[in-house]
C-alpha positions as CSV (number, residue, x, y, z in Angstrom):
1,X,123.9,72.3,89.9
2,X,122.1,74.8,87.6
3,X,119.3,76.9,89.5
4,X,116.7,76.4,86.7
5,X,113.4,74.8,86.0
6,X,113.2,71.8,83.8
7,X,111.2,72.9,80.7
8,X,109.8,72.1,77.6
9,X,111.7,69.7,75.1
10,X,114.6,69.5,78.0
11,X,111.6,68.2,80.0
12,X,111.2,65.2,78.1
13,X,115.0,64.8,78.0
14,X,115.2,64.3,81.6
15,X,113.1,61.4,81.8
16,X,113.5,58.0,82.2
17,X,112.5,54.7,82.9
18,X,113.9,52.0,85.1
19,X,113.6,48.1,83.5
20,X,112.8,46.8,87.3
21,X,109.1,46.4,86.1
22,X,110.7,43.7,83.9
23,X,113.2,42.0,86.1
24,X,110.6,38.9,86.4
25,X,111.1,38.7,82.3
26,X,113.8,37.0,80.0
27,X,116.4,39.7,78.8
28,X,114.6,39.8,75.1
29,X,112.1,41.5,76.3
30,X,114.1,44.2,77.8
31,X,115.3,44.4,74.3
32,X,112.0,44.4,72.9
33,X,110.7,47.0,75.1
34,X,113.4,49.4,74.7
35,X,113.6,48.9,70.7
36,X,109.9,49.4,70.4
37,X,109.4,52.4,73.1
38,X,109.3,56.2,72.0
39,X,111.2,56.5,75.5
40,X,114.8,57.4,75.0
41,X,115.9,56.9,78.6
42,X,116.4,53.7,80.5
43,X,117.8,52.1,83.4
44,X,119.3,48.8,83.3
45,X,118.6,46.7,86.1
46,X,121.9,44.6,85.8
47,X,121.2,41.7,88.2
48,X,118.9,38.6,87.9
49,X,117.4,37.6,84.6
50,X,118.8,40.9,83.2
51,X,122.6,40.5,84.1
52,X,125.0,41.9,81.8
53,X,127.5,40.4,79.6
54,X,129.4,41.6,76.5
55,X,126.7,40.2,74.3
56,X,123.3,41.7,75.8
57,X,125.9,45.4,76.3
58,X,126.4,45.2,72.6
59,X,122.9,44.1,72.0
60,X,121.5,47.8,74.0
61,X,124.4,49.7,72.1
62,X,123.0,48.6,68.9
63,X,119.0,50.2,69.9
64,X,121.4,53.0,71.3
65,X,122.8,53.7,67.7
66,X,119.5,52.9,65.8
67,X,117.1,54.8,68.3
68,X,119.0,57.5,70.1
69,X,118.9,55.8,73.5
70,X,120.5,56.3,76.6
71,X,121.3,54.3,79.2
72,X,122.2,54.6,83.2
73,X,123.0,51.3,84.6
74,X,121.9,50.5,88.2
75,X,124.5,47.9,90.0
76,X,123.7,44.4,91.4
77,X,121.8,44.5,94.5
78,X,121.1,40.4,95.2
79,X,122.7,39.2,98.7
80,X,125.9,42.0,97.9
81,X,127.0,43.6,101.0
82,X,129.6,46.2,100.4
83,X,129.9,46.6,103.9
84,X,129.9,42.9,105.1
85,X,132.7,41.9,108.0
86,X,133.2,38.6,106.4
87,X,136.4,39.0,104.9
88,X,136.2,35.8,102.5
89,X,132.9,37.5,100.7
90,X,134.5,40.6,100.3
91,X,136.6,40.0,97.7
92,X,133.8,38.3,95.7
93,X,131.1,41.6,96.3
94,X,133.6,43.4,95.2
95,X,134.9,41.6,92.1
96,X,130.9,41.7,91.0
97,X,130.3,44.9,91.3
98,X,133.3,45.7,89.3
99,X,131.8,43.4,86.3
100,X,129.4,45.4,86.6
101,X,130.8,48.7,86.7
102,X,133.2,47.8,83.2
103,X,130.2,46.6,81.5
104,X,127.9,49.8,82.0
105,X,131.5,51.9,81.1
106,X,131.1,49.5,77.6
107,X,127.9,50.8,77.3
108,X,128.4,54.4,77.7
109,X,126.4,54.6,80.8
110,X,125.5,57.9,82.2
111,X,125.8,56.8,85.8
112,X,126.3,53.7,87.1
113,X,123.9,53.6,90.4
114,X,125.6,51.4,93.9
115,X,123.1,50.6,96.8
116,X,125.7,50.8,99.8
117,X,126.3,47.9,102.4
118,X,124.1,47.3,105.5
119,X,124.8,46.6,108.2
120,X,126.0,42.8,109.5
121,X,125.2,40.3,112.7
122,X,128.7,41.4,114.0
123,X,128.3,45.3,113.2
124,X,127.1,45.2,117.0
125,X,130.9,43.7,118.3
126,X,132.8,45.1,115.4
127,X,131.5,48.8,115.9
128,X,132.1,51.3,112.8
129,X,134.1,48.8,111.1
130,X,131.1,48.3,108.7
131,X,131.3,52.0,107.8
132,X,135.2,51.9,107.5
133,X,134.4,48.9,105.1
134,X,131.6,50.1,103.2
135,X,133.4,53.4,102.4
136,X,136.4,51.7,101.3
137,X,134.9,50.1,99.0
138,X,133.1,52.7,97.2
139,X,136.2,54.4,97.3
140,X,137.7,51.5,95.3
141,X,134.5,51.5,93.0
142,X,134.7,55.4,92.6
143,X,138.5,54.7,91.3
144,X,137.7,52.6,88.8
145,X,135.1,54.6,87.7
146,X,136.9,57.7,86.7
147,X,139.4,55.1,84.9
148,X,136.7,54.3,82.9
149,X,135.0,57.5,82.2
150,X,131.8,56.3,84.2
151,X,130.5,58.8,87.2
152,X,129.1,56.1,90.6
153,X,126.4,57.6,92.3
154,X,125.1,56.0,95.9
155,X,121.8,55.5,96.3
156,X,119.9,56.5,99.8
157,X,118.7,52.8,101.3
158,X,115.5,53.2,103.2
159,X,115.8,49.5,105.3
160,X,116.6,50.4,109.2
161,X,119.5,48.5,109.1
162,X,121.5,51.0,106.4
163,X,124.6,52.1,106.7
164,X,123.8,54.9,104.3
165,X,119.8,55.7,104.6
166,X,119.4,58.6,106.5
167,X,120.4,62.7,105.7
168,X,122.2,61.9,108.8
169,X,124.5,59.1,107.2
170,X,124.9,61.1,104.1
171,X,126.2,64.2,105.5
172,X,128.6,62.2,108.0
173,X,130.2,60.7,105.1
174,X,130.5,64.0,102.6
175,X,131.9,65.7,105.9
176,X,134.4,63.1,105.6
177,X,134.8,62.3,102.0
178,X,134.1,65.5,100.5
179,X,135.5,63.9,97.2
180,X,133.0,61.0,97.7
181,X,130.4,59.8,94.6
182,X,127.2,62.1,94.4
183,X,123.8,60.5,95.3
184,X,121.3,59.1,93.7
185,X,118.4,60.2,95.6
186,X,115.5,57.3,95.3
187,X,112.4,59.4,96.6
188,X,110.4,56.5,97.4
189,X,113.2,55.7,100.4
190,X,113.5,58.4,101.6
191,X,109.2,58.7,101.7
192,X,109.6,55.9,104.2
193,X,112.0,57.5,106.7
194,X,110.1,60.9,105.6
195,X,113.1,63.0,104.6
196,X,112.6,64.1,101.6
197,X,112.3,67.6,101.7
198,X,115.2,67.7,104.4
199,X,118.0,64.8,101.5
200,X,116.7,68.1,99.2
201,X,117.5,70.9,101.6
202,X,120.6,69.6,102.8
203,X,122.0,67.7,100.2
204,X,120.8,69.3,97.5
205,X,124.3,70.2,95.7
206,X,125.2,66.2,95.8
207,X,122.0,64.9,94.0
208,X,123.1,63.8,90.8
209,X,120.1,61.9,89.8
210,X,116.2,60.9,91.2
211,X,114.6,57.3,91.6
212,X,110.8,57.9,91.7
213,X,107.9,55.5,93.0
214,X,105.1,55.3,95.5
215,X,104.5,54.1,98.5
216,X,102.6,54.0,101.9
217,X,106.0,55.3,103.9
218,X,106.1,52.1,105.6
219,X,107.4,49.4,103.3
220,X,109.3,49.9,100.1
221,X,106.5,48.6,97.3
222,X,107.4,50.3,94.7
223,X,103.9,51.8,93.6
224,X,102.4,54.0,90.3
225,X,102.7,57.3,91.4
226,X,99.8,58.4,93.1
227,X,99.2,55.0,94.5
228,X,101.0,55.6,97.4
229,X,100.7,58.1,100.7
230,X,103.5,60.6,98.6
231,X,102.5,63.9,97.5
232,X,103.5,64.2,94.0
233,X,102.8,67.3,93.1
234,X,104.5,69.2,96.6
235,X,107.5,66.7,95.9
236,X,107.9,67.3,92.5
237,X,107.2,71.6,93.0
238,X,109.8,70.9,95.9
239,X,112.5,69.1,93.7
240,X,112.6,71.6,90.9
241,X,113.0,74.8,93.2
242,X,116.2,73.1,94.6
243,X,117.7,73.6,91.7
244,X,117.7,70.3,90.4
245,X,119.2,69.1,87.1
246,X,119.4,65.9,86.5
247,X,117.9,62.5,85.4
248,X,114.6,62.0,87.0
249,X,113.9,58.3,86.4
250,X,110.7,56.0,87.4
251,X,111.2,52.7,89.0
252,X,107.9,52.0,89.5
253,X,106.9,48.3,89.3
254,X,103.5,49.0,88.5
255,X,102.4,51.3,86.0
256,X,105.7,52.7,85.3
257,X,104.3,54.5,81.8
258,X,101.3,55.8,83.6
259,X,103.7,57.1,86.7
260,X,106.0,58.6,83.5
261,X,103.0,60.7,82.7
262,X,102.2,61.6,85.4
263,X,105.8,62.9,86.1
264,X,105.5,65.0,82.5
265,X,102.6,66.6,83.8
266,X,103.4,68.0,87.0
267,X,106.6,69.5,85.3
268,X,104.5,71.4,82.9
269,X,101.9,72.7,85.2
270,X,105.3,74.3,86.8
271,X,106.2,76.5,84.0
């Protein structure tokens, strides 16, 4: 990744914000939000109320055209366990998170964002055959990925019971896979398991891409920034000297614009 800071107009570029503040509304007002918003960056939430389809994809394609917009797409999360044991849900997991993989490829889709599996109530009998699992089927997900011309990032999970959460995880499996899918690193997670600084230190070459929200580093709440126990402005200072260069993208459920602002103005105070 480039070793520079994120400035000025490129700033602003960087931005974005996630639509999981409006998961508890009808898909219109996704539409309504994005086609009215002077943000240019957005993350669709494809599960729940905002699932995707070829009509709602060619709905955001048309604000894309008319506004400028750009989209990442972050993959079904609801009771989908890449890494389950139960070989008659597999399939089905599977065959959803390829719907949604195609649809944020018809989209033109920056990234398409996977939470990886967790572990099972067999993991304990069947040990490491969660792992074997999960990584297969990322590998499968990564595959169809490049076919389509979308990059897959995996996203750090901060619940105990992870099979990728940890620096620890994440190195194990580049170490392995060394042509696995970069990360999405979502900041707020990795608050709670208070890694932050060491996902940037030592896996700072396989961030592609930044989740952003508060918290009080024991539950996953998905504050305003600043209304949580994170230190913005030693977090932010922290992430930029890595060498960071990617999207940096709120998914706070409260207060998302103000968190946005917030975000805008501890990058400037850098320069």
């Amino acid at each position: 990744m480039a070793n520079r800071r994120i400035r000025g107009t490129e700033e602003r570029e960087k931005l974005a914000v996630s639509t999981l503040y409006w998961l508890g509304f009808d898909f219109g007002q996704v539409l309504r939000t994005i086609g009215r918003s002077s943000i240019r960056n957005w993350e669709i939430f494809d599960d729940g109320l905002h699932r995707l389809n070829k009509l709602r994809v060619e709905q955001l394609r048309k604000i894309a055209r008319s506004r400028d917009v750009s989209y990442t797409v972050h993959g079904p999360i609801c009771d989908l366990n890449l890494a389950t044991l139960n070989s008659e849900l597999q399939p089905r997991i599977l065959k959803r998170m390829m719907e949604s993989l195609t649809n944020a490829a018809s989209l033109e889709a920056e990234t398409w964002v996977l939470h990886p599996g967790t572990h099972g109530a067999l993991s304990w009998v069947h040990r490491g055959d969660d792992w074997k699992v999960n990584r297969t089927n990322i590998e499968t997900l990564q595959t169809r990925g490049k076919k389509l011309g979308i990059p897959v990032t995996i996203e750090n999970i901060s619940a105990g019971y992870a099979v990728l959460g940890s620096v620890k995880d994440f190195l194990r499996l580049y170490r392995e896979w060394r042509t696995g899918p970069d990360m999405t690193l979502d900041i707020g997670h990795s608050h709670i398991k208070n890694e932050t600084e060491l996902f940037l230190k030592k896996l700072r070459d396989r961030i592609r891409s930044v989740h952003l929200h508060d918290n009080n580093g024991d539950v996953d709440t998905h504050l305003a920034l600043g209304a949580g126990t994170l230190d913005w402005k030693r977090t932010i200072k922290t992430l930029v000297e890595s060498g960071f260069d990617g999207k940096i993208i709120v998914e706070s459920v409260k207060g998302p614009y103000a968190s946005l602002v917030k975000v805008e103005k501890l990058l400037r105070s850098l320069n």
